[in-house]
C-alpha positions as CSV (number, residue, x, y, z in Angstrom):
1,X,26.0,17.1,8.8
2,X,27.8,14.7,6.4
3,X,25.7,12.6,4.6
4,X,26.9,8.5,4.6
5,X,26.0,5.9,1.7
6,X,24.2,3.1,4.4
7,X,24.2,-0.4,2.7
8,X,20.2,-1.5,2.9
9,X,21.0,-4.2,4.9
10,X,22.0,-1.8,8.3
11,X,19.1,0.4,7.0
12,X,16.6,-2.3,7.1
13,X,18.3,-3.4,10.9
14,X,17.9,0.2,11.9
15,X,14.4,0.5,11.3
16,X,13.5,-3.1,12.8
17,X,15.2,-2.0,15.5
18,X,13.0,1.1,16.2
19,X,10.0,-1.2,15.0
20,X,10.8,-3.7,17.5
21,X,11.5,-0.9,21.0
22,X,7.6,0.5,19.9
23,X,6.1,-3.0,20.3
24,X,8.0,-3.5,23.4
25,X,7.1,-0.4,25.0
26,X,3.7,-0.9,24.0
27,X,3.7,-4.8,24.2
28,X,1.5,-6.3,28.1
29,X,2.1,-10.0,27.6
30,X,5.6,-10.6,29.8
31,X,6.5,-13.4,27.2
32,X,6.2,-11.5,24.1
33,X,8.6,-8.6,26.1
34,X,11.3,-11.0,26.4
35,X,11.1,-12.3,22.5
36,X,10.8,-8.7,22.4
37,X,14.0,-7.9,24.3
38,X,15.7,-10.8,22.8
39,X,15.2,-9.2,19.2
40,X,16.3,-5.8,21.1
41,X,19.5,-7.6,21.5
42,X,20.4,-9.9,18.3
43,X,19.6,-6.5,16.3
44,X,21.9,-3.8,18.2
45,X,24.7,-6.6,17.8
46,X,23.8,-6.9,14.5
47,X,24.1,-3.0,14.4
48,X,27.4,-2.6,16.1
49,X,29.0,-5.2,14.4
50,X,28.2,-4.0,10.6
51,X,31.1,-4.3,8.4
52,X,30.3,-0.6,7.0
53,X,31.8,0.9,10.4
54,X,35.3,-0.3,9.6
55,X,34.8,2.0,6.7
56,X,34.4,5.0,8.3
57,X,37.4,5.0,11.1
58,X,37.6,8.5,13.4
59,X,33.9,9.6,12.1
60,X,32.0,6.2,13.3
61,X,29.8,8.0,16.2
62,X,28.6,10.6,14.0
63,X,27.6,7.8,11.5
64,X,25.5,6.4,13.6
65,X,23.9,9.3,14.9
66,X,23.3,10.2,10.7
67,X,21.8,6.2,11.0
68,X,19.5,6.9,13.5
69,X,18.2,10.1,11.9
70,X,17.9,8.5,8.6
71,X,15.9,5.5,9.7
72,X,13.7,7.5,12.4
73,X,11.7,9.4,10.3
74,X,9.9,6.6,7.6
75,X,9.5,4.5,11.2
76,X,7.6,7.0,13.3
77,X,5.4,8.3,10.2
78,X,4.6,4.1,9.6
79,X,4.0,4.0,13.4
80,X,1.3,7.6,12.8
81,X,-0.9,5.5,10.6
């Protein structure tokens, strides 16, 4: 696998983004799912429409499967504790 230089900016998005989808999957109160949802929404824009991906043309989906990866790990060990 390739390893990509993220900016901190779509690191920190990443990992609010996996924060935010445990919440809502864990989350009862049907208000809070849709600020939850709504958050779900404004951050995978935010995601898709990073400047870095126009730096990576032709290798873009295996970016962000290297995001994903990168940012899983230190958010499902925060979630263990």
């Amino acid at each position: 696998m390739s390893s990509y230089d993220f900016p901190d900016d779509l690191l920190h998005t990443q990992r609010a983004w996996y924060t935010a989808y445990r919440q809502l999957a864990q989350e009862e109160n049907p208000s809070q799912t849709t600020v939850l949802r709504r958050t779900l929404q404004r951050l995978s824009v935010r995601i898709a429409t990073h400047p870095y991906w126009a730096t990576i043309p032709g290798r873009a989906p295996a970016a962000r499967m290297a995001l994903r990866q990168q940012t899983w790990a230190p958010v499902a060990e925060e979630a263990r504790r």
